[in-house]
PDB file of N, CA, C, O and CB in Angstrom:
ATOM      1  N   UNK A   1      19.388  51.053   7.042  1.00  0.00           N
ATOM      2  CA  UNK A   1      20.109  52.299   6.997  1.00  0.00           C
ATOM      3  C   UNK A   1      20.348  52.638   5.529  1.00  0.00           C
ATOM      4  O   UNK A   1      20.740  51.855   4.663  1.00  0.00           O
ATOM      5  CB  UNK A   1      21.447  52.212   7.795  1.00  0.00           C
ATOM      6  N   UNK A   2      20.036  53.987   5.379  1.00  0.00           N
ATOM      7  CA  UNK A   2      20.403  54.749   3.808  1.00  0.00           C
ATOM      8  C   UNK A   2      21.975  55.037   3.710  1.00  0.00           C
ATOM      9  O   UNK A   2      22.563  55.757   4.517  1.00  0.00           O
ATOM     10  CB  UNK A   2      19.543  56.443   3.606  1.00  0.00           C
ATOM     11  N   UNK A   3      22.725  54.249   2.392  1.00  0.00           N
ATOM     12  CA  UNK A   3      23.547  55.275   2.225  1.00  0.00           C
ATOM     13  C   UNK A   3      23.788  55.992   0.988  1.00  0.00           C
ATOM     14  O   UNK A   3      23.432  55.078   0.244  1.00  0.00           O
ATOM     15  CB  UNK A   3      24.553  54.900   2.599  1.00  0.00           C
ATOM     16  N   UNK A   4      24.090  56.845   0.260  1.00  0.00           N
ATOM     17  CA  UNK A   4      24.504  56.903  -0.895  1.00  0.00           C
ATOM     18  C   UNK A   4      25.702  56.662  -1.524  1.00  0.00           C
ATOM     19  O   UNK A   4      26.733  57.255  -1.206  1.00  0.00           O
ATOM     20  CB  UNK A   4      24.275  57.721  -1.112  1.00  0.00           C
ATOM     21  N   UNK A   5      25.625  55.615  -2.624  1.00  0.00           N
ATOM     22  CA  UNK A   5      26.441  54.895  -3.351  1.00  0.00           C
ATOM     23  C   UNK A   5      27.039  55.347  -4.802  1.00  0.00           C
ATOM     24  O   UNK A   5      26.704  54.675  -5.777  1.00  0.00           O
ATOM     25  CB  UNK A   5      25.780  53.804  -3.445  1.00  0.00           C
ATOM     26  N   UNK A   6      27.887  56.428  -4.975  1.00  0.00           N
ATOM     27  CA  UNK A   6      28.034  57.069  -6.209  1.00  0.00           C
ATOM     28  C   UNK A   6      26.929  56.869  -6.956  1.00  0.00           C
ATOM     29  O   UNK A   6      26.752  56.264  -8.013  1.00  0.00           O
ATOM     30  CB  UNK A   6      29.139  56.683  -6.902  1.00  0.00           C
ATOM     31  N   UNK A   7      25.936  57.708  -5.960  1.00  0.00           N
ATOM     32  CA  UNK A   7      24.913  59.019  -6.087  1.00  0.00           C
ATOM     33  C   UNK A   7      23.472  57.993  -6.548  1.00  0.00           C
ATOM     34  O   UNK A   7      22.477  58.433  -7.123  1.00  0.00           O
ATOM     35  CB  UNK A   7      25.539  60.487  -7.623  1.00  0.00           C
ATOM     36  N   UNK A   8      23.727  56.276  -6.043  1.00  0.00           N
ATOM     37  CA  UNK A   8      22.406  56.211  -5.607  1.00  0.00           C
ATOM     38  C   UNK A   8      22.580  55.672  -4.437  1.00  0.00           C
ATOM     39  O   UNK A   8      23.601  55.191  -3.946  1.00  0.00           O
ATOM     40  CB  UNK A   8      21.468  55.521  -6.414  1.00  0.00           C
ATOM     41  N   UNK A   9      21.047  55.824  -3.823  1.00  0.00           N
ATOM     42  CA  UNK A   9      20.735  55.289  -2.651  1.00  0.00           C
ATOM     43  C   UNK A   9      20.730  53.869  -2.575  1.00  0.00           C
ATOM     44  O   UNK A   9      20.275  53.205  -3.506  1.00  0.00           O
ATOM     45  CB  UNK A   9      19.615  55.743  -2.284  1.00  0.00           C
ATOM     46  N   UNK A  10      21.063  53.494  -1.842  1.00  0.00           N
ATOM     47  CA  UNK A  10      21.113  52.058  -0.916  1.00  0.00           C
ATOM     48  C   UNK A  10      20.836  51.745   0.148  1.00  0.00           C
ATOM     49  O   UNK A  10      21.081  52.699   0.887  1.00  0.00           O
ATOM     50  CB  UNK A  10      22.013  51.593  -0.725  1.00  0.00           C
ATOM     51  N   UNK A  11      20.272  50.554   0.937  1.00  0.00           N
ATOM     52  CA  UNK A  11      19.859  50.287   1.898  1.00  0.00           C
ATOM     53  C   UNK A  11      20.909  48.802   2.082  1.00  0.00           C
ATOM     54  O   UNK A  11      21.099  47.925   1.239  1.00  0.00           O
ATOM     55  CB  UNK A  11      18.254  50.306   1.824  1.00  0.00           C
ATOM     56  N   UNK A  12      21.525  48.915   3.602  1.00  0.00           N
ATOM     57  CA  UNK A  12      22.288  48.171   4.246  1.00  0.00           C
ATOM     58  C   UNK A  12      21.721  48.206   5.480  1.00  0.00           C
ATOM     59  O   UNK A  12      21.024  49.161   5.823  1.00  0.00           O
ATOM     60  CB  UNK A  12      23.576  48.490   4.175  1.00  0.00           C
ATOM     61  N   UNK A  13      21.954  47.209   6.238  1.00  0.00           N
ATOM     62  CA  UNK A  13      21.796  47.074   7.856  1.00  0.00           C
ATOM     63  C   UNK A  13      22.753  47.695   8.801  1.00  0.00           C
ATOM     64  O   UNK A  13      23.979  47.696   8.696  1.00  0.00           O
ATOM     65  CB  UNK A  13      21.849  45.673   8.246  1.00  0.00           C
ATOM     66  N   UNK A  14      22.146  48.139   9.590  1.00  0.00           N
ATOM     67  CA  UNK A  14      22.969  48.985  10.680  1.00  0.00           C
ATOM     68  C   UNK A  14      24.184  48.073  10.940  1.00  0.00           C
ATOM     69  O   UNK A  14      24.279  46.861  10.745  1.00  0.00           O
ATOM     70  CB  UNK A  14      22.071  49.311  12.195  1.00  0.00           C
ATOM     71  N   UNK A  15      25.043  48.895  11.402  1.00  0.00           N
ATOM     72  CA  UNK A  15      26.425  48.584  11.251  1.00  0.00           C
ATOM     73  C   UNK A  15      27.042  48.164  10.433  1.00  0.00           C
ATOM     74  O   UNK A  15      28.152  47.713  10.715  1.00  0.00           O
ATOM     75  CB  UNK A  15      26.764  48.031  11.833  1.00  0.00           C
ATOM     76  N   UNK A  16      26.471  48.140   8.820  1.00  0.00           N
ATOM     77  CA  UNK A  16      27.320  47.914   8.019  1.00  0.00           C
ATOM     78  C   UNK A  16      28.790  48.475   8.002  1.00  0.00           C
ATOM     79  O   UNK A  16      29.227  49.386   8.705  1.00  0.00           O
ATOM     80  CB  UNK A  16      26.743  48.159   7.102  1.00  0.00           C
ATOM     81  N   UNK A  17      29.538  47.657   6.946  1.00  0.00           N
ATOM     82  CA  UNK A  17      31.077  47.886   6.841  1.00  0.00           C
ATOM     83  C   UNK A  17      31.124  48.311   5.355  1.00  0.00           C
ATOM     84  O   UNK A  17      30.159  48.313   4.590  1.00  0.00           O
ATOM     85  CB  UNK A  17      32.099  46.457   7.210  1.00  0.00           C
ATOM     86  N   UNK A  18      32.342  48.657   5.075  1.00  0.00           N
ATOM     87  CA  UNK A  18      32.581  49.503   2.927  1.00  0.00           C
ATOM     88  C   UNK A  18      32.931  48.051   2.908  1.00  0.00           C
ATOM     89  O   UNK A  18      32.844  47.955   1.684  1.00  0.00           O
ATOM     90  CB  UNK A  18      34.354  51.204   2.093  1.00  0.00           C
ATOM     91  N   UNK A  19      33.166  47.183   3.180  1.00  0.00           N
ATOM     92  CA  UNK A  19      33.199  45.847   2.386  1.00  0.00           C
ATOM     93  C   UNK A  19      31.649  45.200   2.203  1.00  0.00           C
ATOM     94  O   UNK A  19      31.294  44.560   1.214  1.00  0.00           O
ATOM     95  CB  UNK A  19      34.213  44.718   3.253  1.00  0.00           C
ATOM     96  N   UNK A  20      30.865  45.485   3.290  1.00  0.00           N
ATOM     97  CA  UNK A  20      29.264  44.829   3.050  1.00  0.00           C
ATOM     98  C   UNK A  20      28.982  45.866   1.731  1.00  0.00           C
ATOM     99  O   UNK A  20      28.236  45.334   0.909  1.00  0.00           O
ATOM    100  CB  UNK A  20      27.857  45.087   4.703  1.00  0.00           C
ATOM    101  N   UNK A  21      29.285  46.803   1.478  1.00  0.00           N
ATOM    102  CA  UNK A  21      28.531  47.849   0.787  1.00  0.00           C
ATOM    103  C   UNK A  21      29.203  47.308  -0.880  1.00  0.00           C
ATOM    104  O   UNK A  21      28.505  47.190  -1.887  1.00  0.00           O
ATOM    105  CB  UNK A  21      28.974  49.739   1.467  1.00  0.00           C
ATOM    106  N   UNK A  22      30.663  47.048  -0.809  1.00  0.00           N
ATOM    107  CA  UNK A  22      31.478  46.438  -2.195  1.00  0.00           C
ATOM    108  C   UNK A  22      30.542  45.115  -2.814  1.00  0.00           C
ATOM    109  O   UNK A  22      30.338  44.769  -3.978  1.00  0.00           O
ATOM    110  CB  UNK A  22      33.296  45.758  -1.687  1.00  0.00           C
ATOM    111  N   UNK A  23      30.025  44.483  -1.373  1.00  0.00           N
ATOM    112  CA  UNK A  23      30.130  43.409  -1.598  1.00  0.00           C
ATOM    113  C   UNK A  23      28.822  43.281  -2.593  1.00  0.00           C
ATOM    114  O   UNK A  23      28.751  42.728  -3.690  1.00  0.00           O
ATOM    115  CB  UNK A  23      30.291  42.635  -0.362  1.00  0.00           C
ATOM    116  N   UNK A  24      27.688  44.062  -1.752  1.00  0.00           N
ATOM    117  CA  UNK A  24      26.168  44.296  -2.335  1.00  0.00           C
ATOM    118  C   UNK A  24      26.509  44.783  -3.660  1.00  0.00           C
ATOM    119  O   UNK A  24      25.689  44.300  -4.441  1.00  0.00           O
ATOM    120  CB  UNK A  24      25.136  45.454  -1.472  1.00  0.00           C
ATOM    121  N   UNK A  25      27.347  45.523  -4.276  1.00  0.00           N
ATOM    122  CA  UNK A  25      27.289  46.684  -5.573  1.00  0.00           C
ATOM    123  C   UNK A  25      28.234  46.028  -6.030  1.00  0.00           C
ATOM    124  O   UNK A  25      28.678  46.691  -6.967  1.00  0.00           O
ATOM    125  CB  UNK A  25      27.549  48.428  -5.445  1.00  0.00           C
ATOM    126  N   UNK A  26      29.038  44.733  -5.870  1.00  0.00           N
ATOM    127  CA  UNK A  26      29.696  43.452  -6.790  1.00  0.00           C
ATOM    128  C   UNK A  26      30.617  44.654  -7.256  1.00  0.00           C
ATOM    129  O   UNK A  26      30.452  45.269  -8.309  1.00  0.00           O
ATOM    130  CB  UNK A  26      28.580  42.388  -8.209  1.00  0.00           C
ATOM    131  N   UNK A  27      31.663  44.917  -6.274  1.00  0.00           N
ATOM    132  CA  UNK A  27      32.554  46.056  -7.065  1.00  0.00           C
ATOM    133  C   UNK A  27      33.655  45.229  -7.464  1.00  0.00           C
ATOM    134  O   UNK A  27      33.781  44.069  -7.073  1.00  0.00           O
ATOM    135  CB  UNK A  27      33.112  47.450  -6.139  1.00  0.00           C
ATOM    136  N   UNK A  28      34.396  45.766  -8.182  1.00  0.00           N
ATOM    137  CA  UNK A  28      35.558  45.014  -9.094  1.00  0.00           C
ATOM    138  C   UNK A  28      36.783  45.578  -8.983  1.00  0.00           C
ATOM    139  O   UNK A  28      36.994  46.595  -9.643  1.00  0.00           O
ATOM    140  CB  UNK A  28      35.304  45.008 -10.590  1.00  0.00           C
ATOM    141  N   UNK A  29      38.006  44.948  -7.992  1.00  0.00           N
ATOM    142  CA  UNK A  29      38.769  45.777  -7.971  1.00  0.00           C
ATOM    143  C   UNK A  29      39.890  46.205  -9.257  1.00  0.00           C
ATOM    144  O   UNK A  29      39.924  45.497 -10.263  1.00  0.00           O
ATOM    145  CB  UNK A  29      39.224  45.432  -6.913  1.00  0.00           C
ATOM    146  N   UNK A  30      40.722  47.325  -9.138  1.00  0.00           N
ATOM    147  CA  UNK A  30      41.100  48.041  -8.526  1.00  0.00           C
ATOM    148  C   UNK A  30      39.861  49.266  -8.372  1.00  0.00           C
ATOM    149  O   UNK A  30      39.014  49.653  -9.178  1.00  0.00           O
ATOM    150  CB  UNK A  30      42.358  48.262  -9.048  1.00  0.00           C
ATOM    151  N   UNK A  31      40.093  49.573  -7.315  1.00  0.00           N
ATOM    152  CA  UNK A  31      39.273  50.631  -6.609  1.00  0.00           C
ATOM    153  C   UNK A  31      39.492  51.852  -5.277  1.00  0.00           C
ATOM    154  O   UNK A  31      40.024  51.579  -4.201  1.00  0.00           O
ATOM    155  CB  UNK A  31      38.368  49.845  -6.209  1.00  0.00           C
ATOM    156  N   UNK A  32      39.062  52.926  -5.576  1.00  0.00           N
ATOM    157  CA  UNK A  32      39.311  53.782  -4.039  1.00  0.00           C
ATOM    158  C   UNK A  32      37.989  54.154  -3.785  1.00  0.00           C
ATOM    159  O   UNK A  32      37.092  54.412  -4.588  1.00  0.00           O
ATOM    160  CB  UNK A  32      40.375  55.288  -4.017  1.00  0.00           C
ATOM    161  N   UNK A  33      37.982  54.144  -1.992  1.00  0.00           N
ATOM    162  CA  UNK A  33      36.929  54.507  -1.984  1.00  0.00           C
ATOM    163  C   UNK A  33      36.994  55.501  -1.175  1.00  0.00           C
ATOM    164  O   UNK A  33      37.918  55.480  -0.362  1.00  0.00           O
ATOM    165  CB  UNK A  33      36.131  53.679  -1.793  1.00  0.00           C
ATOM    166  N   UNK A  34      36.096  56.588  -1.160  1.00  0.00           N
ATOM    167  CA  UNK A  34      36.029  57.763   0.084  1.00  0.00           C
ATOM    168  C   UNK A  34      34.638  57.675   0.492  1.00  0.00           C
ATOM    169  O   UNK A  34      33.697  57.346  -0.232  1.00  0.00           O
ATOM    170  CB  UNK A  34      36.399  59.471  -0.385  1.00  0.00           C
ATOM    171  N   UNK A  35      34.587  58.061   1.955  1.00  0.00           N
ATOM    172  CA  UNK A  35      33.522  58.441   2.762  1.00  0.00           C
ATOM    173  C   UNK A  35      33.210  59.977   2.647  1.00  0.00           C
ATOM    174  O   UNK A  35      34.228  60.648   2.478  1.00  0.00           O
ATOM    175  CB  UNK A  35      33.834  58.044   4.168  1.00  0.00           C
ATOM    176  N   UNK A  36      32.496  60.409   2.679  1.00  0.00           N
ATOM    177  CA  UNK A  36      31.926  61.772   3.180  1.00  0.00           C
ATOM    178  C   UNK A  36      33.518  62.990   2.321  1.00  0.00           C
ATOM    179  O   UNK A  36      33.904  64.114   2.641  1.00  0.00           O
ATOM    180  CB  UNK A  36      31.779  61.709   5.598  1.00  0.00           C
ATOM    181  N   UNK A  37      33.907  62.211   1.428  1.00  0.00           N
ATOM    182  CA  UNK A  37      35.063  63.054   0.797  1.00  0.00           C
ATOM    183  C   UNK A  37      36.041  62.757   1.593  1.00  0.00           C
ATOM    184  O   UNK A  37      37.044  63.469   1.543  1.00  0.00           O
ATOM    185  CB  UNK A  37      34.910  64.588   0.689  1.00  0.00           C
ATOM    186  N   UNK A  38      36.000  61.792   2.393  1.00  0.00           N
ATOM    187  CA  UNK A  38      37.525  61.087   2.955  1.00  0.00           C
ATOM    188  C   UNK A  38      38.096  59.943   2.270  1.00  0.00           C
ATOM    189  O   UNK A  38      37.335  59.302   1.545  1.00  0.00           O
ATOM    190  CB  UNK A  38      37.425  60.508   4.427  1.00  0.00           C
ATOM    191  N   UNK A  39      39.105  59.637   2.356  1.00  0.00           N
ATOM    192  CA  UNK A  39      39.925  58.585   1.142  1.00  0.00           C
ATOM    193  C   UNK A  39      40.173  57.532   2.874  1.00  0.00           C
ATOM    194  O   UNK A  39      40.815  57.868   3.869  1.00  0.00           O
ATOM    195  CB  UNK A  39      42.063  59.559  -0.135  1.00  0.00           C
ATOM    196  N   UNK A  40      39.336  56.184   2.609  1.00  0.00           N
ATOM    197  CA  UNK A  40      39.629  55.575   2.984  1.00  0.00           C
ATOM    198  C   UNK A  40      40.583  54.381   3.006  1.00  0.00           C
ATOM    199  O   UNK A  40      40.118  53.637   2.142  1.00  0.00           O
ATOM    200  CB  UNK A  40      39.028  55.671   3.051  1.00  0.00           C
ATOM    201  N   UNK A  41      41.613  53.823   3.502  1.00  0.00           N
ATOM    202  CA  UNK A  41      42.378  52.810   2.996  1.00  0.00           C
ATOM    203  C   UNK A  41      42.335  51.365   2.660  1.00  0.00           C
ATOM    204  O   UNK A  41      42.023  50.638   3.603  1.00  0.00           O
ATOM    205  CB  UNK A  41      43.065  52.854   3.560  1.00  0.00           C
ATOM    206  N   UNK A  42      42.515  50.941   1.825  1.00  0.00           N
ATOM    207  CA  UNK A  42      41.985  49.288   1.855  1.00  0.00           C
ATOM    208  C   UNK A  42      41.956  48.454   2.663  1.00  0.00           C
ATOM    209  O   UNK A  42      41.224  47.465   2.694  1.00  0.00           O
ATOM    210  CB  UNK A  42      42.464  48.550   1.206  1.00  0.00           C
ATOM    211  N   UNK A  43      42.932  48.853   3.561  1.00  0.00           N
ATOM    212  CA  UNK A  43      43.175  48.347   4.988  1.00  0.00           C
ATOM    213  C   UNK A  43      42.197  48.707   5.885  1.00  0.00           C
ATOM    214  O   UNK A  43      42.167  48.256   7.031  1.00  0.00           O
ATOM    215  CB  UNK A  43      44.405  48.804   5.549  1.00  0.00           C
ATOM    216  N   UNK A  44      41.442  49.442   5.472  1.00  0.00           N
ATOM    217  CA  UNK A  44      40.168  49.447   6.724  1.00  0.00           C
ATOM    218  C   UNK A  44      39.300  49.709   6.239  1.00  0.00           C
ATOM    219  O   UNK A  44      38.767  50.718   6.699  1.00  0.00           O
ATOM    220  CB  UNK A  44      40.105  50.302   7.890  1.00  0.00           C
ATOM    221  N   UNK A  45      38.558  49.006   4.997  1.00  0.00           N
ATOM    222  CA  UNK A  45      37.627  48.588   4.551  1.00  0.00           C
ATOM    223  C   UNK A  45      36.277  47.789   5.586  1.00  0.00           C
ATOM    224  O   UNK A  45      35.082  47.934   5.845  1.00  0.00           O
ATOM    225  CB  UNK A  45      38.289  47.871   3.634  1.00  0.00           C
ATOM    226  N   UNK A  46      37.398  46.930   5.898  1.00  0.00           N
ATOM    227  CA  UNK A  46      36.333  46.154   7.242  1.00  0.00           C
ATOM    228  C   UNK A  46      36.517  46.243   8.141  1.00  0.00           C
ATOM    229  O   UNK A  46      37.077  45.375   8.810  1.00  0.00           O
ATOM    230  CB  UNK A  46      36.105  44.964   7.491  1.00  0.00           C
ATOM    231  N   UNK A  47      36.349  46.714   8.322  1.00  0.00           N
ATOM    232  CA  UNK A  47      36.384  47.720   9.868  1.00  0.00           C
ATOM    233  C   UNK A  47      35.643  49.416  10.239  1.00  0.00           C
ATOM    234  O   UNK A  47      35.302  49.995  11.271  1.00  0.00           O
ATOM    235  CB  UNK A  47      38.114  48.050  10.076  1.00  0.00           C
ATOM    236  N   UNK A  48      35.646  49.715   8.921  1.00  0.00           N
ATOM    237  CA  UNK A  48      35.294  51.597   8.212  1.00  0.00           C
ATOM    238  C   UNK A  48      33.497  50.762   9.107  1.00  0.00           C
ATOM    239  O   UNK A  48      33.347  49.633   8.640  1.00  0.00           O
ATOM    240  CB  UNK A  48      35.429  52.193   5.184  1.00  0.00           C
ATOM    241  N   UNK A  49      32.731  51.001   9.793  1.00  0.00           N
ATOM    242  CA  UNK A  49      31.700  51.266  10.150  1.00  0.00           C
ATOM    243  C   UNK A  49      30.642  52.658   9.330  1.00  0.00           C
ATOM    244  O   UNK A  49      30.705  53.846   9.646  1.00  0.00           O
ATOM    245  CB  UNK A  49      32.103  51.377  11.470  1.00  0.00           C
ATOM    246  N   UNK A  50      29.616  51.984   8.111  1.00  0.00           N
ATOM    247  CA  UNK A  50      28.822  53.202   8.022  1.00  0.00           C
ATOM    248  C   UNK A  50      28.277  54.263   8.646  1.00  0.00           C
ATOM    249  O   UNK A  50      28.964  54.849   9.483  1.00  0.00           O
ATOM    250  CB  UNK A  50      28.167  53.004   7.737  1.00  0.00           C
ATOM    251  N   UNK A  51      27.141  54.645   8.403  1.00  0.00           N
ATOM    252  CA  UNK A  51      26.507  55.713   9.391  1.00  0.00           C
ATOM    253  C   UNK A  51      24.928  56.024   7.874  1.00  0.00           C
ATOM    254  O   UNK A  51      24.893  55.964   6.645  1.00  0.00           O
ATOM    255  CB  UNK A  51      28.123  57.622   9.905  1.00  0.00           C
ATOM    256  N   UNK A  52      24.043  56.300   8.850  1.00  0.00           N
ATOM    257  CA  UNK A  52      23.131  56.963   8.053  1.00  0.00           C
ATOM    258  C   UNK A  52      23.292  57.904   6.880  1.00  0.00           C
ATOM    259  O   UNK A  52      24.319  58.550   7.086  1.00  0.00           O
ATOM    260  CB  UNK A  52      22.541  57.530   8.797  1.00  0.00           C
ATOM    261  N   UNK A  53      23.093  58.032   6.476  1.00  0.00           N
ATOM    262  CA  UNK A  53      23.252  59.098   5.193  1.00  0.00           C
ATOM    263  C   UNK A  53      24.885  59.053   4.659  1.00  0.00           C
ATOM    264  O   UNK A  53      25.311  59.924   3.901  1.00  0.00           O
ATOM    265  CB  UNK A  53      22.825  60.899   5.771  1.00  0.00           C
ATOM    266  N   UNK A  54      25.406  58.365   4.961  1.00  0.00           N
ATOM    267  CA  UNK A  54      26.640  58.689   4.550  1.00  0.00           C
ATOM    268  C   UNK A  54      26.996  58.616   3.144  1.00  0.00           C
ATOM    269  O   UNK A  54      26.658  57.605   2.529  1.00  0.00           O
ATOM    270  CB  UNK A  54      27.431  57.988   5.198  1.00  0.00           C
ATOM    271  N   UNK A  55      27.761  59.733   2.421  1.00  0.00           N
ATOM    272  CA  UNK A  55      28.429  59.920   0.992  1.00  0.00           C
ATOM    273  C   UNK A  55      29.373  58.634   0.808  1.00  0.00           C
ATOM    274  O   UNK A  55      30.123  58.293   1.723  1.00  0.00           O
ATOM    275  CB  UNK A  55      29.388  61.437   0.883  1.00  0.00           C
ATOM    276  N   UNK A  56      29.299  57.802  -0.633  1.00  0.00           N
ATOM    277  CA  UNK A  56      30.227  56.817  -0.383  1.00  0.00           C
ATOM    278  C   UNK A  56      30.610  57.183  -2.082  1.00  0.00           C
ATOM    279  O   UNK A  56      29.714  57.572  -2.832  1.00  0.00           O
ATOM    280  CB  UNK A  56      29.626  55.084   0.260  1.00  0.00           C
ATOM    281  N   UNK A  57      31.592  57.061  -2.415  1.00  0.00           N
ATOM    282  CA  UNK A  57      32.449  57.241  -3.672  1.00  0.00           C
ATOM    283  C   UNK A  57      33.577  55.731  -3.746  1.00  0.00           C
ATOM    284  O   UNK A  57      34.571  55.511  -3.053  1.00  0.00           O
ATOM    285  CB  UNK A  57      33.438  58.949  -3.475  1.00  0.00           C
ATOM    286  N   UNK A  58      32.798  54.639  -5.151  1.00  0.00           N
ATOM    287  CA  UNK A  58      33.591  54.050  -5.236  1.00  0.00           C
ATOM    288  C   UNK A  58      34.720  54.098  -7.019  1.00  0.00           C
ATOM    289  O   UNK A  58      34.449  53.806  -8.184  1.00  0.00           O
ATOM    290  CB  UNK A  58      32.817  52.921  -4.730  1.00  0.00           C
ATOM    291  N   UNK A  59      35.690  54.504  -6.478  1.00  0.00           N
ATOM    292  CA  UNK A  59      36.525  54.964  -8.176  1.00  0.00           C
ATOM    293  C   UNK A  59      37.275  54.421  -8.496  1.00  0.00           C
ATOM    294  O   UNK A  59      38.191  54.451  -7.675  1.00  0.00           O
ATOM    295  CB  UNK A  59      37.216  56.106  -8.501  1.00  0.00           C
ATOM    296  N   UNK A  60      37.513  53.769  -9.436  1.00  0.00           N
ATOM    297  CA  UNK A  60      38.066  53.456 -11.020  1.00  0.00           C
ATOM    298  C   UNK A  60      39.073  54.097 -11.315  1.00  0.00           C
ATOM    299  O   UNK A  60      38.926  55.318 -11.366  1.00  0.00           O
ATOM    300  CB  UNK A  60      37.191  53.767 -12.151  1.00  0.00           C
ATOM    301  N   UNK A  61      40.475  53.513 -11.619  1.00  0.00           N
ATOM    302  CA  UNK A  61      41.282  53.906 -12.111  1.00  0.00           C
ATOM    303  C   UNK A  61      41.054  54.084 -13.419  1.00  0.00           C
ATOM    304  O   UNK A  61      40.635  53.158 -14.113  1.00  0.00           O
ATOM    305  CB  UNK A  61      42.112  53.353 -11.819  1.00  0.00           C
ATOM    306  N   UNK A  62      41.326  55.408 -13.950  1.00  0.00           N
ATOM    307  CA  UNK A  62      41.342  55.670 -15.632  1.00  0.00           C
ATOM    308  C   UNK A  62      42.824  55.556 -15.975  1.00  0.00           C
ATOM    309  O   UNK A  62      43.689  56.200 -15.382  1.00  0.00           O
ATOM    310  CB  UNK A  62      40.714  57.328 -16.175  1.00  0.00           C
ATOM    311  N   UNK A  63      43.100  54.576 -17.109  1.00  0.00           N
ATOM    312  CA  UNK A  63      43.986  54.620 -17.974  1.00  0.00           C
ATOM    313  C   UNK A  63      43.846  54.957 -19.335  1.00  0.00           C
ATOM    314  O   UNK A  63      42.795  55.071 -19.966  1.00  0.00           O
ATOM    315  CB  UNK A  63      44.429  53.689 -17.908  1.00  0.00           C
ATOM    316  N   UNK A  64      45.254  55.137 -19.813  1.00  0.00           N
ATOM    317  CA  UNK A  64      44.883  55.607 -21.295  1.00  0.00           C
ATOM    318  C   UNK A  64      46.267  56.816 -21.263  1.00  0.00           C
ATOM    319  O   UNK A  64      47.138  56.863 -20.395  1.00  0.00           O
ATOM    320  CB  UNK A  64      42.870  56.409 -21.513  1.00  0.00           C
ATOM    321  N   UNK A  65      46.144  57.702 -22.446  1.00  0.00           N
ATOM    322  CA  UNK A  65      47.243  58.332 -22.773  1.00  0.00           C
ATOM    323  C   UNK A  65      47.229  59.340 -23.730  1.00  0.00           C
ATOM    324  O   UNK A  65      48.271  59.924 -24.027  1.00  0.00           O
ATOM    325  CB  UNK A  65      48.035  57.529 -23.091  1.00  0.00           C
TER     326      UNK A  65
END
C-alpha cells in the first residue's frame, strides 16, 4: 500500500498503523501527526489504521524566539 509521507511516497503493508509508518521513517519524538489534514492523537497512533493513498504529515515542534 502507497502512502504519502510529508510529500514522499512510501510503501507499507496493508493494514498498516502511524506507528508502523514512525517506525519505518525512524521519527524522533516530539512530534504531531495528521492524516488527510486531521490531527491525530498520540494515543491512537496504534490503532489509527492507514488506507491507500493516504496524506500523512509528520511535524516538529519549532522553537526559538
Amino acid at each position: 500500500m502507497r502512502v504519502i509521507a510529508n510529500q514522499i511516497p512510501r510503501e507499507l503493508p496493508s493494514n498498516s498503523r502511524i506507528t508502523d509508518l514512525l517506525a519505518m521513517i525512524e521519527a524522533k519524538p516530539p512530534y504531531a501527526v495528521a492524516v488527510n489534514l486531521q490531527f491525530v492523537p498520540k494515543t491512537r497512533h496504534a490503532e489509527y489504521v492507514l488506507h491507500e493513498n493516504d496524506q500523512v504529515e509528520i511535524i516538529a515542534p519549532v522553537t526559538g524566539g
